[in-house]
C-alpha positions, 0 to 999 in steps of 0.5 A, a space after each residue: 680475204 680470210 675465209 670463203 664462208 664468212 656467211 652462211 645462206 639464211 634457211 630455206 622457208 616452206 612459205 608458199 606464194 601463189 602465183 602466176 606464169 607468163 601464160 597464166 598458170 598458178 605457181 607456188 613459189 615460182 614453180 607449176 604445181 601438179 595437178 593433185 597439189 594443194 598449198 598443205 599438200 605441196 608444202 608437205 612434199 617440198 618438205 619430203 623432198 628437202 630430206 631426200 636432197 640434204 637430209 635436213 643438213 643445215 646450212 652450217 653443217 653444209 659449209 663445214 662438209 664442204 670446207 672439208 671436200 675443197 682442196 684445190 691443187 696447182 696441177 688442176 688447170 684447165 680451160 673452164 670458160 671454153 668447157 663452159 662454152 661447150 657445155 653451154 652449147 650442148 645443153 641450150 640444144 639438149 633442152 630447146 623446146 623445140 628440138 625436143 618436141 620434134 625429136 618426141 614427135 619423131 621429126 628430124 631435128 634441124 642440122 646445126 653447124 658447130 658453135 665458130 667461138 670454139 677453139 679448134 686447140 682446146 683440150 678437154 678434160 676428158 677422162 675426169 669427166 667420164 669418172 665424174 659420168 659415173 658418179 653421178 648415174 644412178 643406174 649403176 646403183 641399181 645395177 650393182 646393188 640392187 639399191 639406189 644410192 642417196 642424193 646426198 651420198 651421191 653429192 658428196 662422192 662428187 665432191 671428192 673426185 672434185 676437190 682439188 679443183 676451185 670453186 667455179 671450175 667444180 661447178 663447170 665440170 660437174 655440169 659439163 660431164 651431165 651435158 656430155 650425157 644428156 647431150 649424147 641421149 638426146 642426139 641418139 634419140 634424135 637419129 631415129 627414124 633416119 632409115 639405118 637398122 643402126 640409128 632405129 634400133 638405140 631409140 629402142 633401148 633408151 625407151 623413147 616412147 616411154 619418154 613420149 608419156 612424160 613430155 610434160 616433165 622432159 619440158 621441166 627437167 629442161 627447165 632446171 638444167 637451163 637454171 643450173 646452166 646459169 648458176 654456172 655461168 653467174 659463178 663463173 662471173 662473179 669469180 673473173 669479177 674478184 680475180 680482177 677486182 680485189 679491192 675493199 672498195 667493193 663489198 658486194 664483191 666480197 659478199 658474192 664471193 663468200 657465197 658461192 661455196 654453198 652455191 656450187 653445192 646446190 649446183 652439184 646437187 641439182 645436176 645429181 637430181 637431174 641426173 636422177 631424173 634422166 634415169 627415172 623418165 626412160 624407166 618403168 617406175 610409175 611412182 613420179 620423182 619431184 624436183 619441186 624442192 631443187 627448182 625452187 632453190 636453184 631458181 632463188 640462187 639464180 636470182 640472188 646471183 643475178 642482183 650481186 652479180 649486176 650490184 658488183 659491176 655497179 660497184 666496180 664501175 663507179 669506183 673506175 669512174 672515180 679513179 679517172 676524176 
């Protein structure tokens, strides 16, 4: 294949479909308004909101900034299905309702053995993760500066410290290192009330009760990181599909793959927002911070991969099934 951005993304539409969720709530396009939203008024901050995630950059400006930052080296491997795992499993405990409601209200979480499907040889990526751990936090903007820094100067600083590693494996890594931190605060949050002057007094510096006032938008920050958690995945699927599967005999393939450029960038750029969000929910910031423009994308992504993933596996099916006539 010539070139990994033959096609570019059709542009994001603010046209608002009104909806319902599974237990009957409105949504617009697919997302739970707030309380005070109205159509005009939602449209309006999925606008502002688009400016604070790309600063307008169309999707062409995004591919050209992206070919720039991707440069993958041979000294570079790693096993990224087992991060994957890993990160898989951090995250599906990390964002359990479940879990997090009990940790909320201050009960003990139920003990879980360790995932048996992780290999006890596997070697983590450790010290890119913890440089990319500071990266994407937005504490030590505020720390050093005084100031916060964008998200899209914080998704390009990102893609720097990844861009000698290949598409999929930027996605995973971004994503791992994100787990590693959301993982390690719920699981400090978790320990309180455990009767140890230690486990009751960290609680206290990530602010749980604050947390506790914003359960609401904990449950939709989740819900977020589930759907990156899944671009990831898809990513990765469509990626071990080509690597096995290149024949021209499957176009859809060779669609799939040409996208997943600017999807690794709206992956990279969800998990900066989430981690924003993190840092904005233990804060005393009053002024709320939406993510309504990035779950939208990120969920139309999710959808997107899903069909060319299954039309992939069709694809390639039939043409096994032709070979064996």
């Amino acid at each position: 294949m010539a070139s990994r951005f033959l096609k570019l993304e059709s542009g994001f539409s603010f046209n608002v479909a009104m909806g319902t969720n599974s237990t009957g709530i409105t949504t617009y396009n697919g997302v739970v308004p707030y309380i005070t939203d109205t159509i005009s008024s939602y449209e309006e901050r999925m606008k502002s909101e688009r400016i604070q995630f790309t600063n307008l950059l169309t999707d062409e400006e995004i591919v050209n900034f992206i070919n720039g930052k991707h440069s993958p080296e041979d000294n570079t491997d790693f096993a990224v299905d087992e991060l994957l795992t890993i990160t898989e499993t951090i995250i599906d405990h990390a964002t359990h309702d479940s879990i997090v409601n009990d940790i909320l209200k201050e009960a003990n979480a139920p003990y879980e053995k360790v995932d048996p499907s992780i290999k006890n040889n596997f070697i983590s990526p450790l010290c890119i993760l913890k440089s990319i751990c500071c990266e994407i936090s937005s504490c030590k903007d505020k720390a050093c500066s005084g100031e916060e820094i964008s998200i899209q100067t914080r998704t390009e600083v990102m893609f720097d410290k990844l861009k000698p590693y290949p598409w999929e494996a930027k996605a995973v890594l971004a994503l791992a290192a994100f787990a590693l931190e959301y993982g390690d605060f719920w699981h400090l949050a978790q320990l309180y009330g455990q009767c140890n002057q230690l486990t009751n007094s960290v609680p206290v510096l990530i602010k749980q009760a604050t947390l506790k006032k914003r359960e609401g938008e904990v449950l939709e920050l989740n819900r977020l990181i589930k759907d990156t958690l899944e671009v990831s995945r898809l990513i990765c699927k469509v990626e071990g599909l080509y690597i096995h599967n290149r024949t021209e005999d499957a176009p859809t393939l060779y669609t799939a793959v040409d996208s997943i450029p600017i999807y690794v960038f709206w992956t990279i750029t969800a998990i900066v927002a989430c981690a924003a969000k993190v840092t904005h929910l233990t804060s005393d910031e009053e002024k709320p911070y939406h993510l309504s423009y990035v779950v939208t994308k990120i969920g139309r992504i999710r959808e997107i991969l899903n069909k060319l993933h299954g039309r992939c596996v069709e694809e390639l099916g039939g043409l096994l099934s032709w070979n064996r006539v």
